[in-house]
N, C-alpha and C positions, 0 to 999 in steps of 0.2 A: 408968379412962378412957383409951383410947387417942389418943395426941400428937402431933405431928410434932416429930423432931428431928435436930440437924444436928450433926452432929461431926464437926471437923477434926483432926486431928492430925499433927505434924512426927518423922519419926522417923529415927534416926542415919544420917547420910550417908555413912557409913564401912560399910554395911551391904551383903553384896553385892545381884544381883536375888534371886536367890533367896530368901537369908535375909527382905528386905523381902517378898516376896508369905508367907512362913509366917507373918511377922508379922500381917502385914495381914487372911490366911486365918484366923487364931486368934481377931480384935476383930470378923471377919463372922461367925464361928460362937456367938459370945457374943449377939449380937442375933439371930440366929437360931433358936439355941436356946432364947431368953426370951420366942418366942414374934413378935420385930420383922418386918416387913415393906419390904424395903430398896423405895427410888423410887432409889434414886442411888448409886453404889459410884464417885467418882472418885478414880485417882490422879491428881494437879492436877502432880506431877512436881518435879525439882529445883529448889529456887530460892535464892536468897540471901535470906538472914535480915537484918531491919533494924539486929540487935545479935545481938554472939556469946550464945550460951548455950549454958551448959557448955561452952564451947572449943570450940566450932562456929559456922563462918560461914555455914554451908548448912545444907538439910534439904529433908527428900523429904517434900511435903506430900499427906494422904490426906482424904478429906471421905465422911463418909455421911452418906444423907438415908434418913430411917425414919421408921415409924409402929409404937407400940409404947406399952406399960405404962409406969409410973415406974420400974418396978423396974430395965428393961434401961440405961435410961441410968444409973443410980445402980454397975449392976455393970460396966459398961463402961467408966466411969470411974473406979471401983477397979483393973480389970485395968490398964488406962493409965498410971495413978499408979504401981502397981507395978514395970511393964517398964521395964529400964533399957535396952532401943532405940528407947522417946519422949524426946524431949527435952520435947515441950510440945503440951496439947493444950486442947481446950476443947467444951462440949455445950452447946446451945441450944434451949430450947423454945420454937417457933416459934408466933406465931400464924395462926390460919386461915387468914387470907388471905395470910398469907405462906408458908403451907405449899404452898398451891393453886399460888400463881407458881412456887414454886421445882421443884415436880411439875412443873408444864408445860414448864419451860426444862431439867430435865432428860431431859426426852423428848425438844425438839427437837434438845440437845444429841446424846442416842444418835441421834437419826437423820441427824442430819448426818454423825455421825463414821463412823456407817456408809453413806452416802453417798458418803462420800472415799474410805473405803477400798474399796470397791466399782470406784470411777473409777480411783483406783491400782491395783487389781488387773485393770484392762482398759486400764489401758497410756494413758488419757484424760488425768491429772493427771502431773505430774512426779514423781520424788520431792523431798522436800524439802530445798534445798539449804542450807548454812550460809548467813547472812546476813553481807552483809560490808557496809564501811561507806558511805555515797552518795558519802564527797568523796574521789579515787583522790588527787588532789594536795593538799598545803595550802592554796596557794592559792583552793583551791575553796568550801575550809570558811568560813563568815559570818566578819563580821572578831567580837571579841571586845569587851563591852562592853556589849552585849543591848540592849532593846529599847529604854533610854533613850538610848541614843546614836542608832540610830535616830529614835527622835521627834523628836531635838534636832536630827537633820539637816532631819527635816521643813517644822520648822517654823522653819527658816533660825539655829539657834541653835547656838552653837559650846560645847566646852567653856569657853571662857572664862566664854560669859553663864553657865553654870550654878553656875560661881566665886561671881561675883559676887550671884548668889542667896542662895547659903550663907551669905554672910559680911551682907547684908541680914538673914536671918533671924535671925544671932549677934545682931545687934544693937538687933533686937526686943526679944529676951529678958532 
């Protein structure tokens, strides 16, 4: 019975481009060869990892969306487990109707992206600049102490009254 499935995987950030696309070329030829039908080939790109693994703070994240046998994702994920240029990956068998969404928003996706680059290549869109930060001064940046200091000014209350809250509550207890 043919499936839809989703595999993402992170692989070593120490990796040049190159070496990453033969990587990448290798885990597309494995579903292709088993027979899979790619909806989606993104590289999602560098990003910080929420904890090291294996002594990496990054990783270059890859995502495919297929439709294919059980087999392909059972040997895709053996190849995976194998190559020591993933650090970590994962395959998901999706349901229907989440297959359908994720088909759909990877089409608009390619069409947008070819949209832009379209724009960029007639000179329409910019290219894309670094992002720098909105406050050029410190002063500019909010004062520190978020949104409950905020409301306490709102609503005419000082750090003090919030003191004396705390120390009500202590004495509840």
């Amino acid at each position: 019975m043919i499936r839809t499935y989703e595999t993402v995987f992170i692989t070593d950030p120490t990796l040049t481009d190159d070496e990453e696309k033969s990587v990448v070329e290798a885990f597309t030829s494995v579903v292709t060869d088993g027979g899979g039908v790619f909806a989606a080939n993104d590289r999602m790109g560098r990003r910080r990892l929420a904890y090291p693994i294996k002594k990496f703070e990054d990783g270059v994240y890859t995502r495919f969306l297929y439709d294919s046998e059980g087999s392909v994702p059972k040997e895709l994920d053996r190849r995976l487990r194998i190559s020591d240029k993933v650090i970590r990956h994962m395959t998901v068998s999706m349901e229907l109707d989440w297959a359908v969404a994720s088909k759909e928003q990877a089409v608009r996706d390619a069409k947008a992206r070819e949209e832009a680059e379209a724009a960029r290549a007639a000179g329409l869109i910019p290219e894309v600049a670094p992002i720098s930060s909105a406050f050029t001064e410190p002063s500019d940046a909010p004062p520190s102490g978020g949104r409950d200091r905020d409301r306490d000014r709102e609503r005419g209350r000082g750090d003090r009254d919030r003191e004396d809250d705390d120390m009500e509550f202590e004495e509840q207890s």
